[in-house]
C-alpha positions in Angstrom: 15.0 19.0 24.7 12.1 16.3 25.8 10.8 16.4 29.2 11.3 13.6 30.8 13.8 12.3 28.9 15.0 9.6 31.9 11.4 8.3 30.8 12.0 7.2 27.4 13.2 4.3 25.9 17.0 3.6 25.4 18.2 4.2 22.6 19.7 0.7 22.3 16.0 -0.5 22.7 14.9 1.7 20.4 17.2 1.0 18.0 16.9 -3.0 18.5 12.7 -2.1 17.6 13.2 -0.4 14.4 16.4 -2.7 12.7 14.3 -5.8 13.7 11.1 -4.7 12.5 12.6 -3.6 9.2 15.2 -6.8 8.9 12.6 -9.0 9.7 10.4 -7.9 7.1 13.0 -7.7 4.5 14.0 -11.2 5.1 10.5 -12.5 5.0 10.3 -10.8 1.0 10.5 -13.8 -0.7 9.6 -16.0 1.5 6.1 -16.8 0.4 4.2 -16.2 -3.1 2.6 -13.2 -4.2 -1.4 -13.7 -3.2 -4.4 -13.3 -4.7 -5.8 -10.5 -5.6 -4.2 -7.4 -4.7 -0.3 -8.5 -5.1 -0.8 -11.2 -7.5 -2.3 -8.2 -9.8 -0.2 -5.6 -9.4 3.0 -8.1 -9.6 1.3 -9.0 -13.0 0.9 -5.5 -14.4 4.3 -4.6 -13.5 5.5 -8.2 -15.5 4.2 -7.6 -18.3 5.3 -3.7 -18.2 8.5 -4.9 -18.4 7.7 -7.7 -20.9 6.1 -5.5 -23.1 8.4 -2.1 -23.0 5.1 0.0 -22.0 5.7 2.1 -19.2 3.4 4.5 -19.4 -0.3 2.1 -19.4 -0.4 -0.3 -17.3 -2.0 -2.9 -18.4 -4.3 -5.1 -16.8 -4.3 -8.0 -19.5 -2.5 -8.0 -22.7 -4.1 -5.3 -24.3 -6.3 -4.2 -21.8 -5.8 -0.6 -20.0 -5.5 -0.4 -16.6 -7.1 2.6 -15.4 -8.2 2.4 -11.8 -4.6 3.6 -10.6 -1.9 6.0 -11.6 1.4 4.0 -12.4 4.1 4.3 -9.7 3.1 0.8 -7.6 4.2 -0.4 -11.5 6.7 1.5 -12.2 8.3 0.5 -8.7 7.8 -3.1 -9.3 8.5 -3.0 -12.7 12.0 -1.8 -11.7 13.0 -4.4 -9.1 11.7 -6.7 -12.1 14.0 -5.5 -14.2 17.1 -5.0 -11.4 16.5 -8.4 -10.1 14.2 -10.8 -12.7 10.9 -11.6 -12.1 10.9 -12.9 -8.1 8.6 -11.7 -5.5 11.6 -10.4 -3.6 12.1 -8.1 -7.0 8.5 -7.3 -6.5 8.1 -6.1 -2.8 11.7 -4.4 -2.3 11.0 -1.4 -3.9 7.9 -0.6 -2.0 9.7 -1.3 1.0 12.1 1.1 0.2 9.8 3.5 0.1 8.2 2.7 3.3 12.0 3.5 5.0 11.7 7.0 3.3 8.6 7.2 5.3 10.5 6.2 8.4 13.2 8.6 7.7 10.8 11.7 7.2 8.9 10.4 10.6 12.3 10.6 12.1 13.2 14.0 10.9 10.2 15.7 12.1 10.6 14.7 15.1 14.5 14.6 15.5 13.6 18.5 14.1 10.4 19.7 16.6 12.0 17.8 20.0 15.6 18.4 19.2 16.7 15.3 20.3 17.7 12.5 17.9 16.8 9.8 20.4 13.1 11.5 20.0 13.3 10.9 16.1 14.8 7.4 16.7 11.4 6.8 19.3 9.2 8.1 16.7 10.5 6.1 13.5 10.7 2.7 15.8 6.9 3.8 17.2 6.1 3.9 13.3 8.1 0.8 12.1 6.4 -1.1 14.9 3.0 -0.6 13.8 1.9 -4.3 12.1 0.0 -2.6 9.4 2.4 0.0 8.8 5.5 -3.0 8.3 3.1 -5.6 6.2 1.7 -2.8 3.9 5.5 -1.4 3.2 6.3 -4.9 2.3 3.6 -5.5 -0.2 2.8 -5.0 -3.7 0.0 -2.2 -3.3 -0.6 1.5 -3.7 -0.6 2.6 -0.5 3.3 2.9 1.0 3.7 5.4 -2.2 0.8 7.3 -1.2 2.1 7.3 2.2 5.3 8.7 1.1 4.1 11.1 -1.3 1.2 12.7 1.7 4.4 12.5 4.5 6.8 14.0 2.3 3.9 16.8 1.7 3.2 17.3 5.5 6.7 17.0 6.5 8.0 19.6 4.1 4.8 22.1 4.8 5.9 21.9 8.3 9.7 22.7 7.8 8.4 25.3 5.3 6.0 26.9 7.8 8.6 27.2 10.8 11.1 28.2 8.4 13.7 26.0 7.6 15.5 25.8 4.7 13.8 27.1 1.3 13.8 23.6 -0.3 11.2 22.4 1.8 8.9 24.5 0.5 9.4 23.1 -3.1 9.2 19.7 -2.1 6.3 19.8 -0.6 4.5 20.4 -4.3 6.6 17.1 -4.8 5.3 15.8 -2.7 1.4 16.4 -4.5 2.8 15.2 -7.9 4.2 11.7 -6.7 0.5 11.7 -4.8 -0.7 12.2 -8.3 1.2 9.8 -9.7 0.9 7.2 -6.8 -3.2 7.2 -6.3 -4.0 10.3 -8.2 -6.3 13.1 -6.8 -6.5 11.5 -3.5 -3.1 12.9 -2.4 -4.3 16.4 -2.8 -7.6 15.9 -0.8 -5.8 14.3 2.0 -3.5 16.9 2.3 -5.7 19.6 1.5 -8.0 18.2 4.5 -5.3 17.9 6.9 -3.9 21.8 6.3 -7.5 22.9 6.0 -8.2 21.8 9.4 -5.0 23.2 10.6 -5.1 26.3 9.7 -8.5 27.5 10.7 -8.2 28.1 13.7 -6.6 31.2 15.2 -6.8 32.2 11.6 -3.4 30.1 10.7 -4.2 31.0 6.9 -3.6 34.1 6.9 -0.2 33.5 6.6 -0.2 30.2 4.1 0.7 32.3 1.2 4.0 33.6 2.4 4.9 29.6 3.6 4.9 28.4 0.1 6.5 28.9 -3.3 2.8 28.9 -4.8 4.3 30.0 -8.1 6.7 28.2 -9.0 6.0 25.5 -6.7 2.8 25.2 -8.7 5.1 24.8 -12.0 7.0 22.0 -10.7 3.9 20.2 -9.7 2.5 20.4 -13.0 6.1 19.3 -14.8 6.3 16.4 -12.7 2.7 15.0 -12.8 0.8 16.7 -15.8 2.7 15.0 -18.4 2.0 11.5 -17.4 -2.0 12.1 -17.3 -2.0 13.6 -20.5 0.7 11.1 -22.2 -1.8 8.4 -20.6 -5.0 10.1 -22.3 -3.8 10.1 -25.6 -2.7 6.8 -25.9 -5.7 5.3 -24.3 -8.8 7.6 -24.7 -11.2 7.6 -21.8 -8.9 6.8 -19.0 -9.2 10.3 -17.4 -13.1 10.1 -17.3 -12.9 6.9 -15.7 -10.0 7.6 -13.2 -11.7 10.8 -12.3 -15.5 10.7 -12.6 -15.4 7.1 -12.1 -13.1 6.3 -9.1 -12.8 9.6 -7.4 -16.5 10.6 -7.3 -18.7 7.4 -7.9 -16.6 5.0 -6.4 -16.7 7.1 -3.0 -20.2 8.1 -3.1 -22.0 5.0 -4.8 -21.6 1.9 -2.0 -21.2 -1.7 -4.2 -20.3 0.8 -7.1 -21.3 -1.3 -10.4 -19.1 0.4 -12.7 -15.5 -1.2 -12.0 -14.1 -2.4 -14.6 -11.3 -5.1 -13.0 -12.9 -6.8 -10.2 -15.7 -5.6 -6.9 -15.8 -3.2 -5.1 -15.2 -3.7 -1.7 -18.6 -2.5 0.4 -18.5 -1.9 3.7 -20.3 0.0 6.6 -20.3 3.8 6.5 -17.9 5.0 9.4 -16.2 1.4 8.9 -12.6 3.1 9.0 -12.6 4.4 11.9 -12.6 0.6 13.5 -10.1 -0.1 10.4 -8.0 2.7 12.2 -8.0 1.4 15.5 -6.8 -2.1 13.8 -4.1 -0.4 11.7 -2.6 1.6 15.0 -1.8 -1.3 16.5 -0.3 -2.4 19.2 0.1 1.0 19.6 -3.7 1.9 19.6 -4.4 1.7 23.2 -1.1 3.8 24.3 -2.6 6.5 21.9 -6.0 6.3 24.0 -5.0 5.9 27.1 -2.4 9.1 26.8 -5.7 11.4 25.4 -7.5 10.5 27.8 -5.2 11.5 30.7 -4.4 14.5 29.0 -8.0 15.5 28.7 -8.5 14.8 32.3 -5.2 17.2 33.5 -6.4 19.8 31.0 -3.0 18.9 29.2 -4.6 18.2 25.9 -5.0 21.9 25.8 -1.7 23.1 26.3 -0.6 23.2 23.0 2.7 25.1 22.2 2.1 28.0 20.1 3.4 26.4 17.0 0.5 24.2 17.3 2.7 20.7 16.9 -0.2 18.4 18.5 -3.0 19.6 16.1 -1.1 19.8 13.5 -0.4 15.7 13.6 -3.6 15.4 15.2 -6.0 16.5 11.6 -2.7 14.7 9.8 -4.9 11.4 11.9 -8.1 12.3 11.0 -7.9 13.3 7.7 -8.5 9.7 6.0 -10.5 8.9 8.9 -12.9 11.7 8.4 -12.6 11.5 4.1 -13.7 7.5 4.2 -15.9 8.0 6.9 -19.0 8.2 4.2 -17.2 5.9 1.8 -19.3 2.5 0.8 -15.9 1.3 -0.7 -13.0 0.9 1.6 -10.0 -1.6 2.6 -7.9 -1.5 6.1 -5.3 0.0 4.2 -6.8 3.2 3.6 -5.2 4.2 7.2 -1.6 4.3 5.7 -1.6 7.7 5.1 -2.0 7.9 8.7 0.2 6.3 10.9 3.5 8.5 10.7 0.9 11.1 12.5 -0.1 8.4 14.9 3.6 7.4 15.6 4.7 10.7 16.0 1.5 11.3 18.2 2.7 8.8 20.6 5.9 10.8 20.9 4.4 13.7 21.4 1.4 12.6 24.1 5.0 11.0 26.1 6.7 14.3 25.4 3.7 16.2 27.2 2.8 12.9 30.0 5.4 10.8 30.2 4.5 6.9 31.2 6.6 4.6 32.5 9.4 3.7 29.6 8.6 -0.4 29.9 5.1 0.0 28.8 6.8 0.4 25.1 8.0 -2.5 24.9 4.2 -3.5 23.6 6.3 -2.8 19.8 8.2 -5.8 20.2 5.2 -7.4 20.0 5.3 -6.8 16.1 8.4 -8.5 15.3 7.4 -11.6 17.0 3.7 -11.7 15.2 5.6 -10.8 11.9 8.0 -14.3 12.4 4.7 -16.2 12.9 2.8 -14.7 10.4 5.4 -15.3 7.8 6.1 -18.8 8.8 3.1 -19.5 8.5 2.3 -18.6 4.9 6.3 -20.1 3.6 5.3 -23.4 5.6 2.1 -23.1 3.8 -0.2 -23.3 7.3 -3.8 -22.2 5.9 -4.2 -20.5 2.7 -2.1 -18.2 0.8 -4.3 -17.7 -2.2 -1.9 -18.4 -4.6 -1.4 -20.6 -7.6 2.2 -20.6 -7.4 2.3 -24.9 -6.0 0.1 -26.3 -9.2 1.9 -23.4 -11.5 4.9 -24.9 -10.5 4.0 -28.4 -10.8 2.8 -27.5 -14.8 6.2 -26.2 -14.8 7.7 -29.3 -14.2 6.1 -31.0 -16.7 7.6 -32.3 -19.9 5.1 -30.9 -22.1 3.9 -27.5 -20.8 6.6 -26.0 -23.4 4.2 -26.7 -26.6 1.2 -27.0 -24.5 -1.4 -24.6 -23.8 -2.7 -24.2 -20.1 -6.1 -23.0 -19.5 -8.2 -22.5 -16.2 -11.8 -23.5 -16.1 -14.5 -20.7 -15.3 -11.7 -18.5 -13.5 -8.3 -17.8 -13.9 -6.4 -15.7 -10.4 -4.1 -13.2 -10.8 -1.2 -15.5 -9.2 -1.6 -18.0 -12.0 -1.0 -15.2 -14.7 2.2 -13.9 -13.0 3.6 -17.6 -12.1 2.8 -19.0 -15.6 4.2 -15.5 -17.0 1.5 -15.1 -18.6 0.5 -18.2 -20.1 -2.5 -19.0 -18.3 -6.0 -18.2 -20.2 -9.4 -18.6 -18.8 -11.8 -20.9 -20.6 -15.7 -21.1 -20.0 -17.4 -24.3 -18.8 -19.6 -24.1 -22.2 -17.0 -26.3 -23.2 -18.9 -25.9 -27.1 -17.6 -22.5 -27.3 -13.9 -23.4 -27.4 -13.3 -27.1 -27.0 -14.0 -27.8 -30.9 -11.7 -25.6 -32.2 -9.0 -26.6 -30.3 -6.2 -28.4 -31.6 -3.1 -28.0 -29.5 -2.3 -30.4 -26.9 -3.5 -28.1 -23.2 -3.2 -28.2 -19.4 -6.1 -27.4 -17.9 -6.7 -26.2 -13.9 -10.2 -27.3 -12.7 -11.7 -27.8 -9.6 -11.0 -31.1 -8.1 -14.8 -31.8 -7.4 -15.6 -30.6 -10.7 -16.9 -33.4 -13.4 -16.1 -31.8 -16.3 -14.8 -34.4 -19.1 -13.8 -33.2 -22.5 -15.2 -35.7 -25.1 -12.4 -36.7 -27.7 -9.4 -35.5 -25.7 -7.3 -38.2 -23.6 -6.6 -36.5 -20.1 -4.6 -37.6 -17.1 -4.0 -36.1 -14.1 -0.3 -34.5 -13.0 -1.0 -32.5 -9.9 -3.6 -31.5 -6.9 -3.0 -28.6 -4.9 -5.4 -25.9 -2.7 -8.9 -28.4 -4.0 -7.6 -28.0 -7.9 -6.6 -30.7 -10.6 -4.4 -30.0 -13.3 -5.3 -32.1 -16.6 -3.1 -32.7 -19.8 -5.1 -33.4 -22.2 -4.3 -34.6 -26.0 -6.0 -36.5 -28.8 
């Protein structure tokens, strides 16, 4: 049982954290459009998996492979698509869902380790309380599946290495393949980093292989996630020399990396993620400081059990931290991977040094910045990088049935997904396309722009975000 136990926060507090973090966030689904770039893209992908019957390549355009990322964030979308229709509350639920499996494995460890369920409950609130942790689960991207696949891994290894029940030991290699299939090769280095610095000291290893099922835990690896990548290779030839080579080795090493094929690379900084780590912890960040810190001063930090519990989460922390550290190419949700070792490390620093149980009421900060955040972007307060107003405006126009619609210079992500599709880009040389056109169009420009297109009759139907949609006909 927990020391200290008169110290923690009630259960009914506890309780009140995690359903309102979660409710809040489910409500606030479809409350505003997917945005630009990031959602809007991946929303498209998985729309036109669906459209098209292609689940295996995603594609980033009709036609054109998408291979910067293995194809669960798709595959998850793509199935709330096809549940609930194409909605952005069909879009974000399944992610969600799998950020409460990452709740529920936070909360078994430590329900597990403390013996206490109340400990487990503290742990998955301390989790579902942590902004980034709530706002990336609710979000189109690749990183709550990650998440899951490297907690499922860690958890498992755990039960597995104390053990528990024989399954555990299987599903951790699960664990690996839906890492594969989720961001690919990432999953194993993050776990592989994590273990590695686990179980060098007091010369852990030496009993790793009689933890795991390495033999046929290996086989059920390779059945899960093998078949994909080679299914995936021979219907789109060069996919695992890109994916590999490409975004696993010159992606990391090559800052402003020149050789992505959908969009920039996002440059930053070296050592960038550890402040990106900091951000992502919160409001829990300084709780986590503050708690080393006295724990380094009573000599407590040292005290480790003999199972080695407080490492073990501790290079669970650092392992993204310490991979990205060198990394030119980085975004804030990197961390993900991360935080069920930083909630449980909250736990576990009040489980060794209790504070006072009022100072965590700081997560109910989250709930309330979640209900402002979200208001703001569905009352459309600043921008939400989305062309879902003037989409639906061209919508509502008698003619956008036999019309095409066209965006000049660039086209967003958003206005594929909202026009389902429709939308094409077209180039200011208006010489290279204008002549040959025939059809009646809607065309999005810039509302500054002063392109004219000789011979066409165009009036204006809509302004919205500093754009102009034109119908033009002859």
């Amino acid at each position: 049982m927990p020391r200290n136990t008169n110290a923690l926060p009630s259960s009914k507090n506890l309780l009140l954290l995690l359903l309102g973090c979660v409710v809040i966030r489910l409500l606030s689904l479809n409350l505003y459009p997917l945005m630009d770039t990031t959602e809007a893209r991946y929303g498209e992908m998985a729309r036109i998996m669906v459209e098209t019957g292609n689940w295996v390549t995603p594609m980033f355009d009709y036609n054109v492979p998408f291979w910067g990322k293995p194809p669960m964030f798709t595959w998850l979308s793509s199935v709330g698509f096809s549940l609930f229709g194409i909605t952005e509350l069909a879009a974000r639920l399944p992610h969600l869902l799998v950020g409460l499996g990452v709740l529920w494995l936070t909360y078994l460890l430590a329900k597990n380790h403390f013996q206490s369920r109340r400990m487990g409950l503290f742990s998955a609130s301390v989790l579902a309380s942590t902004f980034s942790f709530i706002l990336i689960s609710g979000a189109v991207t690749t990183d709550t599946a990650l998440a899951f696949s490297i907690t499922l891994s860690m958890v498992s290894f755990w039960f597995a290495w104390n053990k528990k029940h024989p399954i555990w030991g299987y599903l951790f290699f699960v664990g690996l393949a839906l890492g594969m299939l989720s961001k690919g090769p990432l999953a194993l280095v993050l776990v592989g980093i994590s273990l590695t610095l686990w179980l060098l000291p007091n010369a852990r290893w030496k009993k790793l292989w009689q933890a795991l099922p390495w033999g046929y835990g290996s086989l059920l690896f390779l059945l899960i996630a093998l078949p994909w990548y080679a299914l995936a290779e021979y219907r789109t030839p060069g996919f695992l020399d890109y994916f590999i080579v490409g975004e696993h080795i010159k992606r990391f090493i090559i800052g402003g990396w020149q050789g992505d094929l959908y969009g920039t690379a996002h440059e930053k900084i070296r050592g960038t993620i550890w402040l990106y780590g900091l951000v992502a912890i919160l409001p829990w960040t300084p709780i986590i400081i503050a708690q080393w810190v006295r724990l380094l001063k009573s000599g407590q930090d040292t005290q480790e059990s003999a199972n080695g519990f407080g490492c073990f989460l501790l290079c669970w922390l650092l392992a993204p931290l310490l991979l990205f550290t060198f990394a030119g190419n980085i975004l804030l949700t990197y961390v993900m991977p991360a935080l069920p070792a930083a909630a449980l490390l909250v736990v576990h620093y009040h489980h060794q040094k209790a504070l006072p149980s009022w100072l965590y009421g700081v997560g109910f900060i989250t709930p309330a910045i979640l209900i402002v955040f979200i208001g703001a972007l569905h009352f459309h307060y600043g921008d939400a990088r989305s062309e879902v107003n003037i989409m639906t405006s061209w919508k509502a126009q008698k003619e956008h049935a036999d019309a095409d619609l066209f965006y000049l210079r660039h086209r967003p992500f958003s206005a594929e997904f909202y026009s389902a599709g429709k939308a094409l880009q077209r180039s200011r040389a208006l010489n290279s396309w204008l002549p040959s056109q025939h059809k009646p169009f809607f065309i999005v420009q810039r509302t500054d722009s002063q392109e004219s297109y000789p011979n066409w009759s165009c009036s204006e139907r809509s302004q919205a975000h500093k754009e102009t949609l034109l119908y033009c006909h002859q």
